[in-house]
N, C-alpha and C positions, 0 to 999 in steps of 0.2 A: 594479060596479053603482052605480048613482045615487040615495040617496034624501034626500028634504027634512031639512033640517038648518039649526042659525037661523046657520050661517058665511055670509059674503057673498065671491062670487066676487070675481074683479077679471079686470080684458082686460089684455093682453099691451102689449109697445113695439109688437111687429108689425100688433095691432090698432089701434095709435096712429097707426102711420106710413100703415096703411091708411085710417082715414078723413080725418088729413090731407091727405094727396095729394088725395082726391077731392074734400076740401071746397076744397084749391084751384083743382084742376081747373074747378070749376063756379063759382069767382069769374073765372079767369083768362076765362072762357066770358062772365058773363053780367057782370062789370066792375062784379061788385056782392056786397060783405059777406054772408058767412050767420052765424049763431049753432049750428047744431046740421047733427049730418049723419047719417043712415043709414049703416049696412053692416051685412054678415051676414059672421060668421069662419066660418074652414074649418069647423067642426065644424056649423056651420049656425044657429047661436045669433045672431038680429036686435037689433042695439044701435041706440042712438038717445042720437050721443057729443056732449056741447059743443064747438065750435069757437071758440079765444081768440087774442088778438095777430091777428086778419089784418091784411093790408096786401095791396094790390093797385096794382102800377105797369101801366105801358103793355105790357111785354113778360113780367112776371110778377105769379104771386100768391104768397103765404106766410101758414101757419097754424099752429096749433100746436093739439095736444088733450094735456090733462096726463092720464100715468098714473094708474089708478087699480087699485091691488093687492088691494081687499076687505082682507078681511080675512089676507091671506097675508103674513108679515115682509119684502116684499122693499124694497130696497134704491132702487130705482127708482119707489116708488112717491111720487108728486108732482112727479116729473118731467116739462117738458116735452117733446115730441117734434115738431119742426117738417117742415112739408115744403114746399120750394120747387118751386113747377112753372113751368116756360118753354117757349116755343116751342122747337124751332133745326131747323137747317136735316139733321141727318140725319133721314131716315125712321124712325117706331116708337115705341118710348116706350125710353129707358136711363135706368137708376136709380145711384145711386152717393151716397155718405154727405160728409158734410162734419166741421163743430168738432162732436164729443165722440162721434160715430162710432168705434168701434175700427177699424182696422188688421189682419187675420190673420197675424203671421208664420209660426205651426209649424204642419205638416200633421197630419191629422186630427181635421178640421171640419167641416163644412157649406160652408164656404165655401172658397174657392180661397187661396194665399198669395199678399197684396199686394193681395186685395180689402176693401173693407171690411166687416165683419163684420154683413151685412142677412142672414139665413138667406135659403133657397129659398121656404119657404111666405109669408112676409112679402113676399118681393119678386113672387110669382104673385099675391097678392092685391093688389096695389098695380099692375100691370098690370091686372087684373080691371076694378078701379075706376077708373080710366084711360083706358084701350082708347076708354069713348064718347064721349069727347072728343076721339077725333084728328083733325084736319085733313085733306083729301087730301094739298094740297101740303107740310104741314109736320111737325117730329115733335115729341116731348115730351121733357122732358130734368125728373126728379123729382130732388129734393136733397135729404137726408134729415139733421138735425142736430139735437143735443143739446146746449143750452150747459151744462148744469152735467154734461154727461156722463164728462168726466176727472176730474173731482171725485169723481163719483159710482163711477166704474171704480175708485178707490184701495181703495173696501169689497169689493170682488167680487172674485172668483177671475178675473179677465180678463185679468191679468199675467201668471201664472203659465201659464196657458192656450195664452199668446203674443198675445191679443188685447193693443193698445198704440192709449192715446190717445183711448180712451170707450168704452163700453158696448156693446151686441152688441142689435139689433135682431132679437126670437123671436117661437117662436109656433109652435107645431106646430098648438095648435085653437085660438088665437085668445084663449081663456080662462083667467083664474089660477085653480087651484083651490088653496084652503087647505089647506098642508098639514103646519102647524108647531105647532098652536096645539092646546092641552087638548081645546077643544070637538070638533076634527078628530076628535082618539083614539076621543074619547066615540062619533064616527058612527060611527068604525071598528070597536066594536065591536058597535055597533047593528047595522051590516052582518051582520054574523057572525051574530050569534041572526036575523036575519031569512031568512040564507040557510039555516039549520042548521030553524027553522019551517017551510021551502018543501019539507025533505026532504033537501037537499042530506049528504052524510056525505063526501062529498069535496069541497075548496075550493079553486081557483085563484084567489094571491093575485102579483097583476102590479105591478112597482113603480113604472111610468108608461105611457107610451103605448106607444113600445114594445114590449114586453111586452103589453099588449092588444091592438093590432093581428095582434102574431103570433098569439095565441091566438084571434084573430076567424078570420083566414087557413086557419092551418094548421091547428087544431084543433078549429074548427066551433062554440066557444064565445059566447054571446053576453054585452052586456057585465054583463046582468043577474046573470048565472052566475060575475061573478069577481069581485074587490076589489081597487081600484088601491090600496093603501097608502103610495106615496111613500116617505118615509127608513123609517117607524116599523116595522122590520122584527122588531124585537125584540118590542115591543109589542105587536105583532099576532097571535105564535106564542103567545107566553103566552095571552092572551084564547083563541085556537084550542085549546090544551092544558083548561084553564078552563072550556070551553064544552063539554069530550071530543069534540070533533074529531077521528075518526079519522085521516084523508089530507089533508095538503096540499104542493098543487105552486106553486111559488114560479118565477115568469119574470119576469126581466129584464136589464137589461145586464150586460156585464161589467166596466164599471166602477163599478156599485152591489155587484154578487155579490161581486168581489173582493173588498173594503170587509168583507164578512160571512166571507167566507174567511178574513179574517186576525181574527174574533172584534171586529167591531163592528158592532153590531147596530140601531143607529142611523146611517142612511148618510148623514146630513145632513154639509157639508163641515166644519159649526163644528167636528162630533164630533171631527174627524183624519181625513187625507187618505194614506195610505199607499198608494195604487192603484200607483203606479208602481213604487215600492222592491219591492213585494209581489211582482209580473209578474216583474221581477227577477229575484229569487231563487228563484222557482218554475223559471224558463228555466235558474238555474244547474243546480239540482238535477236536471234534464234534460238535462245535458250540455252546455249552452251555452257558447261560449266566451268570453276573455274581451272579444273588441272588437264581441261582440252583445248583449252584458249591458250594457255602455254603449251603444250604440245605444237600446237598450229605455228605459236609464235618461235617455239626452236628451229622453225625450217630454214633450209636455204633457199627453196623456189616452190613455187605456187605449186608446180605440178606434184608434190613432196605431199602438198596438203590436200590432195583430192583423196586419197587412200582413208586419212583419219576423216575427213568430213564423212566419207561414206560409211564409216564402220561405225562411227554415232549419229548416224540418222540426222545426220544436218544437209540436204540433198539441197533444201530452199537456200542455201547458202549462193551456188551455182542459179537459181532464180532470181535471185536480190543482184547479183552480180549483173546479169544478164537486163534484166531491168533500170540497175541504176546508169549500165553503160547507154542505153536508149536515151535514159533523161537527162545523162548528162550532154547528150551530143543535138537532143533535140532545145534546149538550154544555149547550146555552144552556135547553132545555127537558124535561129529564134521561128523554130518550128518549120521553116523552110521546105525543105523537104519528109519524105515519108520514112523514116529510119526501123528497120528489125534487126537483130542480132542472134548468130548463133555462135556458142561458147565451147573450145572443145580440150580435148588432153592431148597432150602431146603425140599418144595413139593415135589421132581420129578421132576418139571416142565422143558422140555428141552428149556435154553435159547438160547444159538447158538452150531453150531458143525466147527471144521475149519481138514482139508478142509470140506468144506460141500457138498450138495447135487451137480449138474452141476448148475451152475451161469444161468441163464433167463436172458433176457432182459427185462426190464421194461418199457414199454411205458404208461407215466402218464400224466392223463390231469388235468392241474394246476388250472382247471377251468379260470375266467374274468379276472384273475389278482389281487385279491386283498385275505392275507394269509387267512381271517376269511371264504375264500368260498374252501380252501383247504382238501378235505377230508382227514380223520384220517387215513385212508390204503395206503394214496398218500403221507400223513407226513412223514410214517415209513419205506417205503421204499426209499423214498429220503436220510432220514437220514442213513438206509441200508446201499444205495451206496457207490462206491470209484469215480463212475466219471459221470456226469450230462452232457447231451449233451441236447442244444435247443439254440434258441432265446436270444439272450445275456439280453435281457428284462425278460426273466425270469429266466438266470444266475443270473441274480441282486437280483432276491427276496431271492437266497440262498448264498449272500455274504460271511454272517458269518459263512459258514461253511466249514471248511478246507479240499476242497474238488478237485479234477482234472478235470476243466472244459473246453468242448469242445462248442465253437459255433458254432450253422450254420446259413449262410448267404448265401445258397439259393445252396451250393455246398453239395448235398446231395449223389454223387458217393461218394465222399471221407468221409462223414462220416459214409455212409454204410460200406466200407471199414476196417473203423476203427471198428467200433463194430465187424463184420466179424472178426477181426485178435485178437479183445482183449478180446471177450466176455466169454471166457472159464477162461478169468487170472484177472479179475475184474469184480465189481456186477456193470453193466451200470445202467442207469438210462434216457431213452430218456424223456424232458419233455415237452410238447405241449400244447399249450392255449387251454381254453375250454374244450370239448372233446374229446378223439382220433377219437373215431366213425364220428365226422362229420366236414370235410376238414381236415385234418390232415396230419401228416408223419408218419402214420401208411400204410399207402395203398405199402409205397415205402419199409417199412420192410417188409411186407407180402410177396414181391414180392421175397426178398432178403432170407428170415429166413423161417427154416420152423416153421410151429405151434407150435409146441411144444418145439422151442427155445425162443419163447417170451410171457410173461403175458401182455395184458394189463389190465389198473386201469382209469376205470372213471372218468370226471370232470364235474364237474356244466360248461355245456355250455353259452355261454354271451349274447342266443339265449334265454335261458331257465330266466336268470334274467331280459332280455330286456320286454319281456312279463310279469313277476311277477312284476316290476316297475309300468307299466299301467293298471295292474288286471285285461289281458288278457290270456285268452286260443290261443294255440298253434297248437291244433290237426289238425287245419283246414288252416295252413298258410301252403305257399309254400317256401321253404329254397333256397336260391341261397349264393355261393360265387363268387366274383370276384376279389379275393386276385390273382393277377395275371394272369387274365383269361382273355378271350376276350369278349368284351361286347354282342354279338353274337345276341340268342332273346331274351335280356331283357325285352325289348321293350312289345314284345308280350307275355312273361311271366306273365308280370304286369297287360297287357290287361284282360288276361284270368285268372286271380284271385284277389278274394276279399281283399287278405293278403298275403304280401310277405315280409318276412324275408331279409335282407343283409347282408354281409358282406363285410364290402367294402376297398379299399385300397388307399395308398397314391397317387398313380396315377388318382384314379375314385372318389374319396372323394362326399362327399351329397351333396354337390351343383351341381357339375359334371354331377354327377345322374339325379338330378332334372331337369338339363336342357336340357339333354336329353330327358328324357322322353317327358316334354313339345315339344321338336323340333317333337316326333314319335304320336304325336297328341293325351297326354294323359294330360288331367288338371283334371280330376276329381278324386285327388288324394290327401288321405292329409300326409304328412309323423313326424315319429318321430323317431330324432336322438337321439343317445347315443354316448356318449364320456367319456372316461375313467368310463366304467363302474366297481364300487368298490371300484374306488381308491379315495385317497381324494378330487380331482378338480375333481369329475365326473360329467358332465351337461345333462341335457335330455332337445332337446329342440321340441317342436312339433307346424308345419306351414302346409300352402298349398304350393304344388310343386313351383310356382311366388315366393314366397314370401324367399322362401330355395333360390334358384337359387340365388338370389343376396346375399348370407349367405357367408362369408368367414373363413378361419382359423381354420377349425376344426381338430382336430386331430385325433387320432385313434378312428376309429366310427363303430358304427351299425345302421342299418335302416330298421324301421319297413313304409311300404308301402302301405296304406289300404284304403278302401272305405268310 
């Protein structure tokens, strides 16, 4: 929310290089000096900026408007910002930077690598202002430069960044708002009793734009209803505790929330910049290995590493984030108030919220056993989870990951039990060979859960790769398991279909099978085993029932049984 306070704003480089441009534009036009020029910034705020240094040749003009920061510490404030506008001979208007312009080299920016670092809203407005000046036959060519601007990049995190060689041309609204300085705090808390006055008992506190965008968006909030607070995050909870503020929900990036996850509460960069080290280790502790932890660790900003977390299935990484920001601020303000967090990308894009929605159960089918037959929806919420319940066989596929795991070994009261008692205080994750849909421990959750306390997720059944090995269709086979089951009418099962599917167990193993069958007067029968389907000793062997029966040793199997 916005209210009167004696801070004085200040306008942005991008508001600089926008009335620049236009105030050359309109010399380049009328071959004649101005002192002052109009614009309106994105946000819709009408300035009325000095215009200094013009010069005006035959084919161009150049002006410059120096920054002006209010009252905000930045770095750039009394800089100038020039902009040179020309004709040339391509169609349009193109912008591009000159001396003290940065450079982008590492990705995850605004801008592209190898351009110069003008963000997107700066350069829409500089087209805005522009556009009425173009010529039919000719086009505009704007040049944007900072002479003290490599100077001025030596103070600023632009190195580090990857920007190289001057300063970064912003502006998301055109406007500085103060937000470093005693007097800020003082508003910031005047905020708070004014919204706590209005009735408000819940408080949505946004750490920049942002964060209030998404809460205008997605949450229906207006801006009067939240409080941008900037770094001063520590600050703000106290006052909120202070004030007996019951609820507050805290949005914004993940590279301010990190910052608060690792217990600094002041996100400003002077405080300590550990975002990346942080991401890091959060990815090890999820299993990460080790030439993605460097990967992570080559970045320059957090929103860099939201890409590679997602492309290896580290998604909990954004949940541990999300979570450790909670604990650290309910730590920082000794539980005092009721704290949730949502986490986003510099998009919008909501990556986790803690607490979050009510926990599901996950019932996931791992598919045949081997990672490459793991679907991508099966990865992520695995990686999701805090605890893995199955088959200690396929505990083992997720060693590496430091995670709370339960087995089962056939005592399935007790681990219904456990899900029942935990599933509201941790994200489970039950995981089942195959498919859940076909023999599974789905049947014994259904019974236990209601619907809409469990998802399940899919698996490449070993039913489904048994047939793609021999470059048969399935439509028409008969499915049986006898994982534990009593041999019953296999027999006549067999009899009365062309193709029959198995699943067979360490008690009934394919020889077993085979010789059964042969005792219930069936030889015209040829069969093919599968053993460790996926994995690397997987063998397929294929005989006539006689010739199986005398077969030994086989280990975990399936059996296709056909005419």
């Amino acid at each position: 929310m916005e209210i009167k306070h004696k801070l004085v704003r200040g306008f942005t480089t991008g508001t600089c290089a926008q009335a620049a441009a236009k105030a050359a534009a309109i010399m380049l036009i009328n071959k004649k000096a101005i002192n002052s020029v109009d614009v309106e910034t994105p946000n819709g705020v009408r300035l009325n900026l000095n215009i200094v240094d013009q010069k005006i040749a035959r084919n161009f003009a150049q002006c410059a408007v120096v920054k002006d920061a209010g009252d905000d510490p930045d770095v750039t404030d009394g800089a100038r910002i020039y902009a040179k506008v020309r004709y040339c001979g391509k169609k349009g208007i193109s912008i591009t930077g000159a001396e003290g312009v940065g450079v982008v080299t590492k990705p995850g920016l605004a801008v592209e690598v190898g351009k110069y670092a003008i963000n997107p809203t700066p350069k829409a407005m500089i087209i805005k202002e522009v556009t009425p000046y173009l010529s039919k036959d000719k086009g505009i060519e704007v040049i944007i430069s900072v002479p003290e601007g490599k100077k001025i990049a030596m103070r600023t995190f632009n190195p580090r960044l990857g920007i190289v060689g001057g300063i970064s041309i912003i502006g998301t609204t055109g406007i500085v708002e103060p937000k470093s300085t005693n007097a800020y705090k003082k508003s910031l808390s005047l905020q708070i009793d004014v919204l706590k006055a209005a009735g408000f008992k819940n408080i949505t506190l946004v750490l920049g734009y942002v964060g209030e965008n998404f809460c205008k968006k997605s949450k229906g909030l207006k801006s009067e209803s939240m409080i941008k607070i900037g770094d001063h995050v520590g600050f703000v909870l106290l006052e909120c505790a202070k004030k007996k503020i019951k609820n507050v929900l805290l949005v914004g990036h993940i590279g301010k929330l990190v910052k608060v996850a690792n217990g600094q509460l002041d996100t400003n960069i002077r405080c300590g910049d550990n975002r990346i080290k942080t991401i890091a280790r959060y990815a090890k502790l999820c299993g990460a290995k080790k030439e993605i932890i460097e990967e992570i660790s080559a970045q320059g900003t957090a929103e860099a590493t939201i890409d590679i977390l997602k492309k290896h299935n580290l998604a909990q990484v954004f949940d541990m984030i999300a979570k450790k920001t909670v604990d650290a601020i309910n730590e920082f303000v000794r539980n005092q108030i009721s704290v949730s967090c949502i986490l986003l990308s510099l998009r919008g894009e909501e990556l986790s919220a803690y607490p979050g929605k009510v926990n599901k159960v996950f019932i996931i089918g791992t598919g045949p056993g081997g990672l490459d037959y793991l679907l991508p929806a099966a990865k992520r919420e695995i990686c999701r989870a805090d605890c893995l319940i199955g088959a200690g066989r396929l505990l083992s596929l997720f060693s590496h990951q430091n995670k709370k795991k339960i087995r089962v070994e056939g005592h399935f009261k007790e681990v219904i039990s456990y899900i029942k008692k935990n599933k509201d205080k941790e994200k489970i994750a039950v995981l089942v060979s195959g498919d859940p849909g076909l023999y599974s421990f789905l049947g014994q959750i259904q019974l236990a859960l209601k619907k809409e306390a469990y998802v399940v997720i899919p698996g490449i059944s070993a039913m489904q790769i048994a047939f793609a090995k021999i470059g048969e269709s399935w439509q028409d086979a008969k499915i049986i398991s006898i994982h534990g089951r009593k041999r019953g009418a296999l027999a006549k099962e067999v009899k009365d279909s062309d193709k029959v599917f198995l699943f067979t167990d360490a008690k009934f193993p394919p020889e077993k099978i085979a010789g059964y069958l042969l005792n219930n007067g069936i030889k015209n029968r040829r069969a093919v085993v599968f053993e460790a389907l996926t994995y690397p000793n997987e063998r397929i062997v294929e005989s006539d029932l006689k010739e199986l029966s005398k077969n030994r040793g086989f280990g975990l199997c399936a059996m296709i049984i056909k005419k």
